[in-house]
C-alpha positions as CSV (number, residue, x, y, z in Angstrom):
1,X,-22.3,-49.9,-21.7
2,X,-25.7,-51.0,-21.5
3,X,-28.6,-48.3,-20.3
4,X,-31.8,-49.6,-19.0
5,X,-35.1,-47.0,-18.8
6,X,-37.7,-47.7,-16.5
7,X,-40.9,-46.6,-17.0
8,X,-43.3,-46.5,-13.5
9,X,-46.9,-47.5,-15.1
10,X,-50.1,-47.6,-14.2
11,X,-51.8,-50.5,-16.1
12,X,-55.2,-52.0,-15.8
13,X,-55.2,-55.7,-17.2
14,X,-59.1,-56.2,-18.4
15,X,-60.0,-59.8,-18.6
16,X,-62.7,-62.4,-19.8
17,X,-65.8,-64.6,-17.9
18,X,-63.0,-66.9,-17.7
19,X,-60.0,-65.1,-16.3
20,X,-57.8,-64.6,-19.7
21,X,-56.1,-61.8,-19.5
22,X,-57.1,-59.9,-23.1
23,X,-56.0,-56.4,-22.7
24,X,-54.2,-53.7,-20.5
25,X,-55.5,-50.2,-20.1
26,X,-53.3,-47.6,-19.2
27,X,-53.8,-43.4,-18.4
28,X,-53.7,-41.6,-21.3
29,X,-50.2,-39.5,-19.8
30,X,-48.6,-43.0,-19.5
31,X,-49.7,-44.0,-23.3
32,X,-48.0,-40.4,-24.4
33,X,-44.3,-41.3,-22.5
34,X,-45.1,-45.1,-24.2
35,X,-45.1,-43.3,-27.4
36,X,-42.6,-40.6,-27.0
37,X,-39.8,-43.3,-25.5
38,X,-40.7,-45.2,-28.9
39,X,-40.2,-42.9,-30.7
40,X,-36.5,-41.9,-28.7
41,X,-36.0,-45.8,-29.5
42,X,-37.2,-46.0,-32.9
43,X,-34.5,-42.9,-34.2
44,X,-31.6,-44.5,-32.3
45,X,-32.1,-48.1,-33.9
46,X,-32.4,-45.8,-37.6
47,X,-29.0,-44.0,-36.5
48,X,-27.4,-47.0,-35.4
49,X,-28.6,-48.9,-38.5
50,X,-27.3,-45.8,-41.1
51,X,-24.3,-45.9,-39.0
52,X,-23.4,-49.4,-39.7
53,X,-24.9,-49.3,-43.4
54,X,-21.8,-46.5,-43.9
55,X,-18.9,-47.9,-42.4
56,X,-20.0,-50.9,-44.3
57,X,-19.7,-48.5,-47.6
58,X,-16.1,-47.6,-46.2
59,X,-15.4,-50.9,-46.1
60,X,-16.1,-51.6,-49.4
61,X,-14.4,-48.4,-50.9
62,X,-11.3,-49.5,-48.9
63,X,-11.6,-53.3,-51.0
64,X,-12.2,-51.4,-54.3
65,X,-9.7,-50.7,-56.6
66,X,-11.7,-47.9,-58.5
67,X,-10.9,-44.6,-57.8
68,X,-12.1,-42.3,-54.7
69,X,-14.0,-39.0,-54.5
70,X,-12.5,-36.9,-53.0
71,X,-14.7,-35.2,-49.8
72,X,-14.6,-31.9,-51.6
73,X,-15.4,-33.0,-54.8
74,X,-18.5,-34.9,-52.9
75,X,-19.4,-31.8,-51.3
76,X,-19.4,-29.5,-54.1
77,X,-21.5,-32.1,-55.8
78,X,-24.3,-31.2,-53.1
């Protein structure tokens, strides 16, 4: 399931003598819901990334042919 965000902004594209295009400008209320849907994006690619970093560790305990720790004896470790 894919999920798309649209964000409605007002930009201002500032440009040179010769008509490049060299920056945008956008209200400072726009800029914070930039940075604030970063941000929402930046900690789901770190979950998804320590999600996929531990079921590759399960994958590897499954191969191994050392023995386990137990969940309790994990958590009692803590």
């Amino acid at each position: 399931m894919a999920y798309f965000y649209v964000m409605k902004l007002t930009l201002q594209y500032l440009s040179d003598f010769e008509g490049n295009t060299k920056a945008v400008q956008l209200p400072i209320n726009d800029w914070q819901k930039v940075l604030a849907k970063l941000k929402e994006y930046e900690q789901t690619l770190k979950l998804q990334s320590d999600l996929e970093e531990a079921f590759e560790d399960v994958a590897s305990l499954k191969k191994s042919k050392q023995p386990k720790q137990s969940l309790t004896d994990f958590l009692n470790e803590l």
